[in-house]
N, C-alpha and C positions, 0 to 999 in steps of 0.2 A: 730621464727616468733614473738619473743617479740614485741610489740607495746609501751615503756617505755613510752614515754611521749606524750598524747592524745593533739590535734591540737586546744584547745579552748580556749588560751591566750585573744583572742581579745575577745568574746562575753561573757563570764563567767564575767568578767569587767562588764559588763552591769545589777548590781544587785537590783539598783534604777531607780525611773523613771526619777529622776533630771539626772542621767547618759547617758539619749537617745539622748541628745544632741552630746555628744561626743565619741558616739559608735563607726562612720567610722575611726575614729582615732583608737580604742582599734582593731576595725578589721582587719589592716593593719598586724598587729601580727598572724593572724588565717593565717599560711604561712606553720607549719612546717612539715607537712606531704600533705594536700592536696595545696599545694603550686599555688595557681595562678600566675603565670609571665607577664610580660608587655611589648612587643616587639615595640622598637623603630620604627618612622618614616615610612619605606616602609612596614610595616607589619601589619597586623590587630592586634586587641587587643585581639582576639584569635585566636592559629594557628587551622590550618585545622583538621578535625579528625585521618587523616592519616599520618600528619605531619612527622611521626617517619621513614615513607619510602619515605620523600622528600630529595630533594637536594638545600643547599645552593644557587648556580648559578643558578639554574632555577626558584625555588622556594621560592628563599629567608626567607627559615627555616632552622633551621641546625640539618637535618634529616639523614641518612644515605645513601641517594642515593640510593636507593635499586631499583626504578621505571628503574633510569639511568644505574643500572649495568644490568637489565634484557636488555635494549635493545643493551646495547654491546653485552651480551651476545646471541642475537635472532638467529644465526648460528649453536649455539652448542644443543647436546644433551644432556640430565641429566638422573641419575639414584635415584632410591627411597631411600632416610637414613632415617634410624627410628633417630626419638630426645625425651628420655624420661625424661617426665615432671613429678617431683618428688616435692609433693606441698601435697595441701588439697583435692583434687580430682577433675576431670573433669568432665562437663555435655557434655558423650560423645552422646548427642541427640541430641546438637545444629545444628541449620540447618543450620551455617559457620562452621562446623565442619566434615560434612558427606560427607563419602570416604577420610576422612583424620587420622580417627583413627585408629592406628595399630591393625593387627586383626592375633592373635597365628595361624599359619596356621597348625599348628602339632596339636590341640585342638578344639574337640568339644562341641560347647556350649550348656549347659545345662544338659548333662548325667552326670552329677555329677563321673564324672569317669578324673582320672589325664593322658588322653591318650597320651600327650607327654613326660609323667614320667618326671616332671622336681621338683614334689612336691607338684605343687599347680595346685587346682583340677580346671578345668572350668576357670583358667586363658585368656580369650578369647583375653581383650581389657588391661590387665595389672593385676597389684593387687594391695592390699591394707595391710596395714599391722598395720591396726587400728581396726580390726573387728575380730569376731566369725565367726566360720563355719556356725550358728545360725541367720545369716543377723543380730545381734548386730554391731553397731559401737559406738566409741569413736568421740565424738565431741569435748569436750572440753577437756584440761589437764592443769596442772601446768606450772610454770615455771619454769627453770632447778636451778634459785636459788631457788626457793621453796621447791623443793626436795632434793637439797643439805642440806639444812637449815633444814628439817624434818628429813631427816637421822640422821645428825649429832646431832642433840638436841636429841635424844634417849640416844645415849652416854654420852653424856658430859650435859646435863643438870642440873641433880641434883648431880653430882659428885664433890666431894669438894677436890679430890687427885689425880692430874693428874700423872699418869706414867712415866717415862722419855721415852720409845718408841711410848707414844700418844703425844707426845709435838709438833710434827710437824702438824696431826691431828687436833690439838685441836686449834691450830694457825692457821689453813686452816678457822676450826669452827667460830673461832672470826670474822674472814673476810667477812666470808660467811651472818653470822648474822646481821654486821653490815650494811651489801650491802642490808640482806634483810629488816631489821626495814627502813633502808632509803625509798627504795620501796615502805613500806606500808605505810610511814608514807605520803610522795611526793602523792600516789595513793587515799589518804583519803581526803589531800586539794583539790585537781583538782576535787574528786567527791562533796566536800561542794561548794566551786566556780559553781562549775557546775548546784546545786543543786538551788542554790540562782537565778543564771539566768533562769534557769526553772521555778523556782515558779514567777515569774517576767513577764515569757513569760503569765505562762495557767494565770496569773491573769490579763493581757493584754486580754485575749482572752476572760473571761469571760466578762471584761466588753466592749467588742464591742458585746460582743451576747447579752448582756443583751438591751445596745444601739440600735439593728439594732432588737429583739425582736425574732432573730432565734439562732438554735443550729449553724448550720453549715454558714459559708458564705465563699464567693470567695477576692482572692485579689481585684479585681475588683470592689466590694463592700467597700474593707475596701480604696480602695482609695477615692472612691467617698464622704465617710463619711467628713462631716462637724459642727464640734459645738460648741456651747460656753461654754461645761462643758471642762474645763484643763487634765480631767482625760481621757476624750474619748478623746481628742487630744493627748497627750503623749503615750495614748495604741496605737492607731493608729502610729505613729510614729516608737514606739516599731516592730509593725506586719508587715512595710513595710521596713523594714531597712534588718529585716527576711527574707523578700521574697525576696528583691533585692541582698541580701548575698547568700542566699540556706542555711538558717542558718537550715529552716525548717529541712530538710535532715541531717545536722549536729547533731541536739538535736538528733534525731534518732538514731545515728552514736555515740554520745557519751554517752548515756542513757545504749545503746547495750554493750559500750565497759566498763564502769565503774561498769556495772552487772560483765562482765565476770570476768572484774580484782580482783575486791575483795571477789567475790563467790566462784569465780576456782581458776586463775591465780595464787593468794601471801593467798592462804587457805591451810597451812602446812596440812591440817587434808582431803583433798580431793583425792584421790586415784582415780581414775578409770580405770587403769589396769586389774582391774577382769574382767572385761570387754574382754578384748581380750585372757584371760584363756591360757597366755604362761608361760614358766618357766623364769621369766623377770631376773631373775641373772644369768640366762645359755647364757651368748651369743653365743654361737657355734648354738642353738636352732634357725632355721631361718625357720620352715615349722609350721605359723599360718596364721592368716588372714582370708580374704575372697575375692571374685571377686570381690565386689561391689566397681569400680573404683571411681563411682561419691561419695558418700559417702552425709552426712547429711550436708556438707556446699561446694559443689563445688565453691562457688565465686572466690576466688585467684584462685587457679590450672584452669577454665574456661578462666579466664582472660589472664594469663600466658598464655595457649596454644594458646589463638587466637592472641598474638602478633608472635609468633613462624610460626601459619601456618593455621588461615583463610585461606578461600580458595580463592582464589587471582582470580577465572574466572568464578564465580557463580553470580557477579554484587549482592550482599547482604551488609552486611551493610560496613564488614573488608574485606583488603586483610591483609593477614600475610605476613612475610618474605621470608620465603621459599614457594619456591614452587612447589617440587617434595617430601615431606616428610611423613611418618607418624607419629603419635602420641602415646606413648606409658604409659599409666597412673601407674604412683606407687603412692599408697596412704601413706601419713606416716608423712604428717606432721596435726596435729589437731588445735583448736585455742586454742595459748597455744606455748609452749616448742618442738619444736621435740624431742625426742628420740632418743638416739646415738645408741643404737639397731638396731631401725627402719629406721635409714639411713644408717646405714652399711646395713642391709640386703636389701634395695632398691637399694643401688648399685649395690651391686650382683645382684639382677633379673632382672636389666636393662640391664649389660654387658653381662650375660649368654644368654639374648635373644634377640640380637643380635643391642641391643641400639647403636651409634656411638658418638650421643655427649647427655650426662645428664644434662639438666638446674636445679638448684638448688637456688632458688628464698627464702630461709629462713638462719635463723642464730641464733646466741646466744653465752652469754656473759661467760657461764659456758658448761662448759663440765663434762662426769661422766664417758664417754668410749673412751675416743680419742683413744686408741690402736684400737678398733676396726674397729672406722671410718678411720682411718688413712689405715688399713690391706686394707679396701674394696679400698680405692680410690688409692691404690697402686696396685690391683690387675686391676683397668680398666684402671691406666697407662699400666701395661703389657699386655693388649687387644688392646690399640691403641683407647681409650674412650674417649673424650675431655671430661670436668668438667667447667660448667662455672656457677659461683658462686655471686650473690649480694654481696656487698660490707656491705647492711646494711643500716639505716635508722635512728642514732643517732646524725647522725654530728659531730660523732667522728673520730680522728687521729689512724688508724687502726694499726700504726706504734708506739701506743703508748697502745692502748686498745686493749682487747680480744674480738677477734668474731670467733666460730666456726660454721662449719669446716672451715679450712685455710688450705693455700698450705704447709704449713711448718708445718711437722709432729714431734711427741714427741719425737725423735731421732734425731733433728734436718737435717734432708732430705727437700729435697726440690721438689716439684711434675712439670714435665715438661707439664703436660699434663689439665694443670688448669689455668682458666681464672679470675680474681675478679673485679668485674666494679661497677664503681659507675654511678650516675644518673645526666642527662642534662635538662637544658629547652631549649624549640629553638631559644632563642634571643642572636645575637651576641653583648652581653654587662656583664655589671657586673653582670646580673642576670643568667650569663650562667650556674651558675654550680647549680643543686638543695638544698634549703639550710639546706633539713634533711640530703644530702647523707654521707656517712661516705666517709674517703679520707685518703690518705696515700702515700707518698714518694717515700715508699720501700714495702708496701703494696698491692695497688689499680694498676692494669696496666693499665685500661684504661677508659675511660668515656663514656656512650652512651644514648640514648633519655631517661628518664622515669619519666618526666610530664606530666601529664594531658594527660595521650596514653591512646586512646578510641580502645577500645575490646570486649571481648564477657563476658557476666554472665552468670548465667544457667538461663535455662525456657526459650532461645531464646529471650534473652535481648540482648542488648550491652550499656555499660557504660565505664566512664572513673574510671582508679586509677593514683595516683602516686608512686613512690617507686626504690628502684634498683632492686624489683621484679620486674616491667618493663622494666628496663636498660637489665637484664640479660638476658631473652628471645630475647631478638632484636639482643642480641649477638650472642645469641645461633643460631638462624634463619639466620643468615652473616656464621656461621659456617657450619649450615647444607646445603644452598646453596653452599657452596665451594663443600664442601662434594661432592655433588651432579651431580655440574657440574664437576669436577677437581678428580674420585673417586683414582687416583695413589695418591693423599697427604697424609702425614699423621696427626693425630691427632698434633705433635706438630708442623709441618708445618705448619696446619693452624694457629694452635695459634698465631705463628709464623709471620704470613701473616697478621692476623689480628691488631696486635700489630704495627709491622712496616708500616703501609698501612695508618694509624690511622692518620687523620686530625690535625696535630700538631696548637695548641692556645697556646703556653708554655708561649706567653709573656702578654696575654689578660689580665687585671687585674678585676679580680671577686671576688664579694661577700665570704666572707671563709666560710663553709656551719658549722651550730650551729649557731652559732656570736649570732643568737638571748637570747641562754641562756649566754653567757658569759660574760666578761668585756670589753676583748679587743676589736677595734673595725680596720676599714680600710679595705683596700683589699690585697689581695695578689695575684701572679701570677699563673696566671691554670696551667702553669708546675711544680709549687710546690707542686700538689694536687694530682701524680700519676706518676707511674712510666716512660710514656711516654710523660704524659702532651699532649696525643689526645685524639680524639673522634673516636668512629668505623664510617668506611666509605666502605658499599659493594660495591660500585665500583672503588676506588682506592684495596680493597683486590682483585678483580676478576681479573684486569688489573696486579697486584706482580703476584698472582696463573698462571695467561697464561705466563706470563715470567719464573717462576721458572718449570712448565709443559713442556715451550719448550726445556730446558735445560736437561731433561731425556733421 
């Protein structure tokens, strides 16, 4: 769930007052994660909140059809699929979420007693596998270079005589270090850039308080301000350039994230594994944890589940995608690195209790256990488990770079039962493809919404994110509806279905997603960007599944 590179190109720029002039130009840049899009002509200048389950033809978003495949589908009956969401944790209290969260029917809650013997005590609404028996949880953790790079420097730091059996080792090390000094070094500019625009902002602020003779005031105020001192004009300037960006929320967002990075994230010396009191080098050891599903930052895994399966007939704020599903929480990724541990063992608790399809909405650059992860997601290939996996958030060529977990295991197998999607916005133009999403050839199969997709937060919020962690739930929710409707498919069937069903753009010429960090520049063709060169689309899948359904 690395976050490499934080979205504040454009306003960090703005570290003088002589620079307020040409802030909307530097903000054009504030794109690369919280991405705003600009849809031509027939469309507003922003799409709807639900956009993600609209249809092209009717809609003029290029959404998944999801509205248009439910009313083909108004004839049929469906059955319940569990889809476990394997994230940060859920706020299974959200009131778009109730009667949707899956609930261990072999388990009762609270007697501290493991009554369906599977291990884990009071498993009710899922588990976690960031916490103590002791309601301790893990929030924050490193990143998997960070602990690569800490291990390794035990060894080989002050050793002046490498071994010929460390040589490979210690060539790993070099890598590793150099990958991680980049890191910190990339992580310490963006926080001075950062730091310079902040102080620029509160001294913007102090003198409109000082100006207007209060602590506090309203935008509303600071527009009205008028004078012939230069400084209260250019502060003012500063404060509404803010408001009219959401930069306010942003400082916020990057204040949060430039603590986390350099305290936890790329801090060799941070451990908090005692924390969860396991034997962390025994991987066969998969019985720790605790129930606490929602865990100390539900935001992503909330978010996640309510693209998946809001409840679509509550008239509340979302409808999700599916709409016979329940929710099944594994906690196991923190802010920070997952744990290749803690998602092998999420698998397995997902598949043994009776999960059909896993969304897995995180990644990373380094691996420590792939044999293991690889065992688990070969073990829910042989359950008939779909896997549908974010592509990522770099704007990298995934056909060129490392992101784990991948479909292609250390023994070079290949998993039929895995999906990797990257992210869309809804405008049929060059701005179609998201321009953080990672892409790939031989990679990425297929593309699906995940801009600006408004869902649920905890404490019975709803907000927007963007990311291929939204791409990948809208996927998953197209799957768990087949499921659903169509229960003879199998896992690769759908896949299957989903793949071929897929809204072909192969010749659309788009934005290539990075281009902002690179050289090159131009467009290239959306079928260059994935294996299908489509977009998912539930009602062209529903319309393949009743044709390949009648053929049984």
């Amino acid at each position: 769930m690395t976050l490499k590179h934080f979205a504040l190109t454009g306003f960090i720029a703005v570290t003088t007052f002589s620079q307020i002039a040409q802030a909307d130009t530097g903000h054009r840049e504030l794109r690369k994660k919280y991405q705003k899009s600009f849809v031509a002509d027939s469309v507003a200048l922003k799409a709807p909140n639900n956009w993600f389950n609209l249809d092209f033809a009717n809609d003029k978003v290029l959404g998944v059809s999801t509205e248009k495949a439910y009313q083909h589908l108004q004839n049929r009956t469906s059955r319940t699929v569990v889809v476990a969401i394997i994230d940060s944790g859920v706020d299974v209290k959200h009131e778009d979420l109730q009667g949707i969260i899956w609930v261990n029917p072999k388990e009762v809650a609270g007697n501290g007693v493991d009554d369906d013997k599977n291990g884990y005590v009071d498993d009710v609404n899922g588990w976690s596998f960031l916490g103590n028996k002791n309601g301790q949880n893990v929030k924050d953790d490193t990143y998997e270079v960070t602990r690569q790079y800490a291990r390794l420097r035990k060894e080989f730091e002050n050793k002046k005589k490498i071994k010929r059996k460390q040589k490979e080792e210690y060539a790993q090390y070099q890598k590793i270090k150099a990958d991680y000094e980049k890191e910190v070094k990339e992580a310490q500019a963006q926080a001075a850039d950062f730091q310079k625009f902040y102080d620029t902002f509160k001294q913007a602020e102090s003198i409109v308080q000082k100006h207007l003779g209060v602590t506090d005031f309203t935008p509303s105020q600071v527009e009205a301000i008028n004078s012939t001192d230069m400084r209260v004009m250019k502060s003012k300037a500063l404060l509404q350039y803010a408001y009219e960006n959401n930069l306010v929320a942003e400082i916020k967002n990057a204040a949060e994230h430039f603590d986390y990075v350099l305290k936890f994230g790329l801090n060799p010396d941070f451990d908090p594994r005692s924390i969860v009191g396991d034997n962390y080098e025994d991987i066969n050891d998969k019985f720790y944890g605790n129930n606490d599903v929602i865990g100390p930052d539900a935001d992503h895994g909330t978010h996640v589940a309510g693209i998946v399966a809001a409840n679509r007939r509550n008239n509340l704020g979302v409808k999700g995608v599916a709409d016979n599903v329940k929710i099944m929480v594994v906690r196991a990724v923190p802010n920070g690195d997952e744990r290749d541990k803690d998602v092998a063992n999420a698998i397995y608790y997902a598949v043994n209790n009776g999960a059909q399809v896993i969304n897995m909405s995180f990644g990373k650059s380094y691996t420590s256990n792939k044999e293991a992860v690889d065992a688990a997601m070969k073990y829910a290939e042989s359950k008939g488990v779909l896997l549908v996996h974010g592509a990522g958030n770099d704007g990298e060529n995934l056909d060129q770079a490392t992101n784990y977990p991948s479909r292609t295991l250390k023994n070079g197998q290949t998993l039929q039962n895995w999906l990797e999607i990257g992210a869309t916005a809804w405008e049929n133009n060059e701005k179609f493809v998201a321009n953080f999403s990672n892409y790939g050839k031989q990679s990425v199969d297929v593309f699906a919404p995940g801009v600006d997709i408004y869902s649920l937060g905890p404490n019975q919020i709803y907000q927007e994110h963007s990311g291929t962690s939204m791409a990948s739930p809208v996927t998953a929710g197209v799957a768990a509806l087949l499921f659903s409707y169509f229960p003879e498919l199998t896992a690769v069937q759908v896949r299957d279905i989903i793949l071929k069903s897929s809204l072909k753009y192969s010749n659309l010429e788009v934005v290539k997603p990075g281009l902002d960090k690179k050289v090159e520049t131009g467009l290239v063709p959306f079928g260059s960007l994935s294996i299908t060169g489509g977009i998912v689309n539930a009602y062209e899948a529903v319309k393949m599944a009743e044709q390949l359904s009648a053929q049984k």
